[in-house]
C-alpha positions as a printed NumPy array, in Angstrom:
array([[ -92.137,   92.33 , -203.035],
       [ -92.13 ,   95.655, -201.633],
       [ -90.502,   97.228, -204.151],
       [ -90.175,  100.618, -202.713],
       [ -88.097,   99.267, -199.794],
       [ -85.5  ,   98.224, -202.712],
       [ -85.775,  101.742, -204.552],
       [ -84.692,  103.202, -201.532],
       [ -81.613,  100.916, -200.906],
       [ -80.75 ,  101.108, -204.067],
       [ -80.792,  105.129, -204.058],
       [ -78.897,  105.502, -200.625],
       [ -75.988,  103.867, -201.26 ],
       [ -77.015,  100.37 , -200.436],
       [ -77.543,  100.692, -196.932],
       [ -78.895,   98.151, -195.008],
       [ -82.659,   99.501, -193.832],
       [ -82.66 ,  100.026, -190.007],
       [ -86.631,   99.349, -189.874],
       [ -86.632,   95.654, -190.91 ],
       [ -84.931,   92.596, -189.675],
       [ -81.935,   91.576, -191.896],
       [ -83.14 ,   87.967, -191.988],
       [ -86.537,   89.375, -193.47 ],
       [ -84.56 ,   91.249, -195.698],
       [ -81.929,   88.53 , -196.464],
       [ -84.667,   85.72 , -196.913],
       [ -86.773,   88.317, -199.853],
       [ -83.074,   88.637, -201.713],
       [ -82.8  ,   85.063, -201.579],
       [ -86.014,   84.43 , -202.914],
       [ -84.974,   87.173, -206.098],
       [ -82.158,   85.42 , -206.876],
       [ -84.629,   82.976, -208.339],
       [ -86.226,   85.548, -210.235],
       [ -87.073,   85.231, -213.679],
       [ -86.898,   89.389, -213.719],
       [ -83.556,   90.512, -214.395],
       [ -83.772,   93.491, -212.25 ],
       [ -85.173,   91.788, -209.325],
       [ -82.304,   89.398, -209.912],
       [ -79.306,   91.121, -210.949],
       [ -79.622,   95.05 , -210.249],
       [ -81.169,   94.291, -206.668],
       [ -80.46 ,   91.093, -205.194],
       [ -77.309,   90.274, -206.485],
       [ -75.936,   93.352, -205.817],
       [ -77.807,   94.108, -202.319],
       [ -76.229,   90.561, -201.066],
       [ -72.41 ,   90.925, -202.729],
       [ -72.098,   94.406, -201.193],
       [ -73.434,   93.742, -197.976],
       [ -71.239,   90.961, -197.935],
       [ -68.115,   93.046, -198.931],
       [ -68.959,   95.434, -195.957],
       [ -68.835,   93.043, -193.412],
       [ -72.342,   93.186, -192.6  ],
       [ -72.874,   89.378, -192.655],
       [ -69.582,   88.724, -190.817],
       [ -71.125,   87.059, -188.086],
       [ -73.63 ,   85.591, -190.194],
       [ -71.586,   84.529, -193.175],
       [ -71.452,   80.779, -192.342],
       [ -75.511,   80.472, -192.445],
       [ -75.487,   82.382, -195.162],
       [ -73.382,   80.568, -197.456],
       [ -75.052,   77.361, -196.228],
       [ -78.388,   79.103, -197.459],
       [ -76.853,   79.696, -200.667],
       [ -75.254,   75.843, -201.315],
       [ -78.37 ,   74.836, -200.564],
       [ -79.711,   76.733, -203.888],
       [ -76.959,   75.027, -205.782],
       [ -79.847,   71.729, -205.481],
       [ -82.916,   73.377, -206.807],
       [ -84.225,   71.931, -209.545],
       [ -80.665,   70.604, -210.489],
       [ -80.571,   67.949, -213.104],
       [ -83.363,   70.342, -215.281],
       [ -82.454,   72.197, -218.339],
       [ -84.345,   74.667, -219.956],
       [ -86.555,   75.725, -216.876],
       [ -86.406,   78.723, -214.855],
       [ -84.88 ,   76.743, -211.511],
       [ -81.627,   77.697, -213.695],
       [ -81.437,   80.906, -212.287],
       [ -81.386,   79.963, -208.332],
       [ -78.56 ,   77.732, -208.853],
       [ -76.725,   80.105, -211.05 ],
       [ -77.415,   83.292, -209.016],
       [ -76.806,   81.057, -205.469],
       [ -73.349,   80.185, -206.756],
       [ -72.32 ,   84.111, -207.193],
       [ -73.699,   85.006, -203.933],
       [ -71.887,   81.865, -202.195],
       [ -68.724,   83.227, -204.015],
       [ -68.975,   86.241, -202.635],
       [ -68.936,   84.431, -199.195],
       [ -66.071,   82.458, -199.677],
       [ -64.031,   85.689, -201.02 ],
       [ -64.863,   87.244, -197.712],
       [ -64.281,   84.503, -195.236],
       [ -60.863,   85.02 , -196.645],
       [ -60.796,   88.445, -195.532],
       [ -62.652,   86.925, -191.847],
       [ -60.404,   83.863, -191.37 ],
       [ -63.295,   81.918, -192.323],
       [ -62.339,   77.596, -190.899],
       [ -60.916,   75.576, -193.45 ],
       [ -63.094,   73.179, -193.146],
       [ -65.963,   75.611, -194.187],
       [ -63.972,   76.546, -197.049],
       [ -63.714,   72.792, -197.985],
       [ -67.041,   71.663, -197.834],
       [ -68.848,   75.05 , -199.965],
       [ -65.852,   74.179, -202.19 ],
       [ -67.253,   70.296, -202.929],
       [ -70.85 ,   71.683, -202.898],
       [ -69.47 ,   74.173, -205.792],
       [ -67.298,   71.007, -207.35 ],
       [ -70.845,   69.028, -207.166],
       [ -73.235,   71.502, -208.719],
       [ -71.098,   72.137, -211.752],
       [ -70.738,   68.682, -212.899],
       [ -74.135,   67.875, -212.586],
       [ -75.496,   71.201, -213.793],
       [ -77.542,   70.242, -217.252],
       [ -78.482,   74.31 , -218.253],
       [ -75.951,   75.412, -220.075],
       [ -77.909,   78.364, -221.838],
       [ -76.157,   81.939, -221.385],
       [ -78.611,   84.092, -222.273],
       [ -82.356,   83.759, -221.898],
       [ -84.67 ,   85.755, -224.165],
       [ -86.628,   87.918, -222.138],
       [ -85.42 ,   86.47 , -218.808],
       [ -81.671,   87.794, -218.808],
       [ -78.494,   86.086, -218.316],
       [ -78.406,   82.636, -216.777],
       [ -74.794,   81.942, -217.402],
       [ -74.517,   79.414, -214.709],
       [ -71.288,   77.634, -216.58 ],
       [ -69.882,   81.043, -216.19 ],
       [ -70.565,   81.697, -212.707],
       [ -69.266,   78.497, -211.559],
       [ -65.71 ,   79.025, -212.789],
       [ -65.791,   82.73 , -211.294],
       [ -66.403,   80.464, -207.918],
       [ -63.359,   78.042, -209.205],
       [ -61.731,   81.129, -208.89 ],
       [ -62.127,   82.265, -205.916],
       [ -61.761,   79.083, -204.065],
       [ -58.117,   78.928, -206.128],
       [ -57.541,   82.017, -204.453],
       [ -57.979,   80.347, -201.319],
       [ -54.871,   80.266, -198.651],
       [ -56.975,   77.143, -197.791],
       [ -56.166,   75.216, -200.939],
       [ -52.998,   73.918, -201.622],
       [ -51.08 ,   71.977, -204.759],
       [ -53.763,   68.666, -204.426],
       [ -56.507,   70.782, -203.939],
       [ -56.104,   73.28 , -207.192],
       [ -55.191,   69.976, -209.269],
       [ -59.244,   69.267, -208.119],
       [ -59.997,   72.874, -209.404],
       [ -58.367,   72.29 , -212.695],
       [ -59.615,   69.316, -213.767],
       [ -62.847,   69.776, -212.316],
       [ -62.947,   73.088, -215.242],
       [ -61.597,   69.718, -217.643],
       [ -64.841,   67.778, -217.079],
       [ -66.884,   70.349, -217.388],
       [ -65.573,   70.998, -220.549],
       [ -65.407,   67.394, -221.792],
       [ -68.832,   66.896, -220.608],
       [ -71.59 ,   66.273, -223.235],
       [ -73.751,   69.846, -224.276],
       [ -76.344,   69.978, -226.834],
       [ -74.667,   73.834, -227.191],
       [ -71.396,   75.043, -227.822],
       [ -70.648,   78.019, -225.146],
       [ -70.58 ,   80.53 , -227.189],
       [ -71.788,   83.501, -224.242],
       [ -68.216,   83.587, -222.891],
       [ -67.683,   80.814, -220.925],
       [ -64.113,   79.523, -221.93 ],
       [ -62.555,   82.548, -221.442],
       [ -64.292,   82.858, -217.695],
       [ -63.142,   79.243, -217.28 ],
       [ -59.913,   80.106, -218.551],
       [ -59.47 ,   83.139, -215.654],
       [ -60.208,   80.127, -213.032],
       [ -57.371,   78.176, -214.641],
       [ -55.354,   81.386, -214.631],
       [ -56.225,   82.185, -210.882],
       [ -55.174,   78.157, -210.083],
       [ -51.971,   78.657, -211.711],
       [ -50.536,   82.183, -209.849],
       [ -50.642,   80.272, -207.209],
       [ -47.372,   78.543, -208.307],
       [ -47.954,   75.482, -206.707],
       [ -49.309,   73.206, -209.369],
       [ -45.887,   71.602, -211.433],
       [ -45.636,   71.288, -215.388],
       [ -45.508,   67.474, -214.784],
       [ -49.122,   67.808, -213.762],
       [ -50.231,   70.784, -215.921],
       [ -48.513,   69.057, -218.927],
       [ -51.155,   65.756, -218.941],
       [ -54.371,   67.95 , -217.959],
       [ -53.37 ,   70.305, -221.419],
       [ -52.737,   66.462, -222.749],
       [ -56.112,   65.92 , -222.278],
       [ -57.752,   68.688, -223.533],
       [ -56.183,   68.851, -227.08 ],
       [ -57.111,   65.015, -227.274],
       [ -60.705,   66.485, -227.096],
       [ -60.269,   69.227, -229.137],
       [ -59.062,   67.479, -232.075],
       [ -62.054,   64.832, -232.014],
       [ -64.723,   64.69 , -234.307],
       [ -68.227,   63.554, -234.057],
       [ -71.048,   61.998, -235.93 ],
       [ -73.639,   64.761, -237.539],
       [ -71.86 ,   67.878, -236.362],
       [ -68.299,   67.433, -236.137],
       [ -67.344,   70.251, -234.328],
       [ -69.769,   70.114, -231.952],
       [ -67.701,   67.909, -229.252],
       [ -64.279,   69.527, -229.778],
       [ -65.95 ,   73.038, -229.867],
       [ -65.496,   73.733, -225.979],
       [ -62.098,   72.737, -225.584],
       [ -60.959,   73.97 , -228.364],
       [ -62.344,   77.266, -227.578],
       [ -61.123,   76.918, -223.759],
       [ -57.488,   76.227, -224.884],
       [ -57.141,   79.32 , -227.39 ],
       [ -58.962,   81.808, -224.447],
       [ -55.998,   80.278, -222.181],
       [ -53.381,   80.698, -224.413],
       [ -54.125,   84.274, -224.495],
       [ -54.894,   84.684, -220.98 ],
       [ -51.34 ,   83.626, -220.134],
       [ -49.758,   85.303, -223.19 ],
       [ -51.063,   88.971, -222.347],
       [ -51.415,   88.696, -218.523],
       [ -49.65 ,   91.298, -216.886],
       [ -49.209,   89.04 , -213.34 ],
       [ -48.359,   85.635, -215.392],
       [ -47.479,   82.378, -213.366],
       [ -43.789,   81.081, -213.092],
       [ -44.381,   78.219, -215.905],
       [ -46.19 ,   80.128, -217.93 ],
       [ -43.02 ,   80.445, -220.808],
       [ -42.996,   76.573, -220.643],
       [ -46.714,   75.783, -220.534],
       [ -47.212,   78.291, -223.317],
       [ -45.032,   76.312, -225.651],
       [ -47.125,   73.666, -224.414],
       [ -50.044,   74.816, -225.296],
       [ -48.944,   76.056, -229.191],
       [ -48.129,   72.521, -229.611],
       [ -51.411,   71.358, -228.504],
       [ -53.513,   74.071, -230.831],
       [ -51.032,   72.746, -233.903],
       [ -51.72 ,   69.371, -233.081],
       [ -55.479,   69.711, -233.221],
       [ -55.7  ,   72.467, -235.929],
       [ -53.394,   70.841, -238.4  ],
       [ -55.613,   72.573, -241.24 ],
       [ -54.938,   76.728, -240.099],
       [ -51.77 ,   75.979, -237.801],
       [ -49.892,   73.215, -238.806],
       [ -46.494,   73.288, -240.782],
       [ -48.187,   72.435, -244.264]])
């Protein structure tokens, strides 16, 4: 990498170097977002791509570009523990960026639709759930996949059926199996997804009232060997939610009624620190 070239970008305002094709310049980005440097990773190519992005200067580009970043979502995917982690995670901010803007661009529906199932895909099957790598930075892809929930919730695109797929799409990935507990943040960035599905004010208690349902069932199960270790992400999903909805300052119209809701549910499967005894 010609670092320099970066240094200078990254001094001047993050201005897009007249003296090299974009592609050139988009394709080394891509590559950093693989990077097993943080800076190369974060401070430049992360940044470079969301602001460029932000400015409009992939506007006519932006569908090619957020193909090039769902296809990232595949490498390496089913791995854990290996450095592949980062292309997928990093990939899935960059396409989120894209999808915020095609908002902004009157990007087609049917775009919208299929980066949203390649984003719905990824995060099922995604087996790294490490946060924070020693030496290596954040991986955090659990985290950036429900900041991509959340922008596809935000979507004039998605209606009631499609943010019902959003929120229990953030319930399997909690209910999935994980060797870990997440314990770098991710409930409460999954719980801002949920948030973003429900100020949209389309999705009815009758529905919400099941998915919650469903959630406490897992939170108040045990398991053989470490018996908190299966009810750990639910239960901390369900307490980040109840607060998100409790303090936010632009709450949903059920929120009164799905906040009763959700007491009941934290009672039920805390009957040791919040039940009537």
């Amino acid at each position: 990498m010609a670092s320099t070239i970066w240094d200078h970008v990254l001094t001047n305002d993050l201005e897009v170097p007249t003296d090299r094709p974009l592609a050139d310049l988009t394709a080394e980005l891509t590559e950093m977002l693989g990077s097993t440097d943080p800076v190369e990773r974060d401070q430049i190519a992360v940044e470079v791509l969301t602001t460029w992005i932000d400015r409009g200067v992939y506007d006519d580009l932006l569908v090619g570009l957020g193909d090039g970043m769902a296809a990232g979502l595949d490498v390496g995917i089913g791995e854990s523990g290996t450095d592949t982690v980062f292309r997928r995670s990093f990939s899935t901010r960059v396409l989120a960026a894209c999808l915020e803007r095609g908002t902004a661009v009157g990007l087609p529906a049917t775009k919208v639709f299929q980066w949203g199932d390649r984003v719905a895909s990824w995060y099922v099957r995604e087996q790294d759930h490490r946060g924070f790598v020693e030496g290596k930075g954040w991986a955090h892809a659990i985290a950036h996949g429900a900041d991509a929930i959340g922008v596809l919730a935000r979507s004039p695109h998605f209606g009631v059926n499609e943010l019902t797929v959003l929120l229990d799409l953030i319930a399997d990935r909690l209910l999935l199996p994980s060797d870990e507990p997440m314990v770098c943040g991710e409930p409460d960035r999954m719980a801002d997804a949920t948030a973003a599905c429900l100020r949209r004010n389309l999705v009815p208690l009758t529905v919400l009232g099941p998915w919650v349902r469903r959630l406490v069932n897992a939170a108040a199960a045990t398991s053989e060997g470490s018996p908190h270790l299966s009810s750990h992400n639910p239960q901390a999903f369900l307490r980040a939610l109840y607060l998100k909805l409790a303090f936010a300052p632009d709450p949903p119209e059920v929120r009164s009624d799905l906040l009763l809701v959700l007491i009941d549910g934290l009672r039920e499967s805390n009957p040791r620190h919040l039940g009537d005894g």
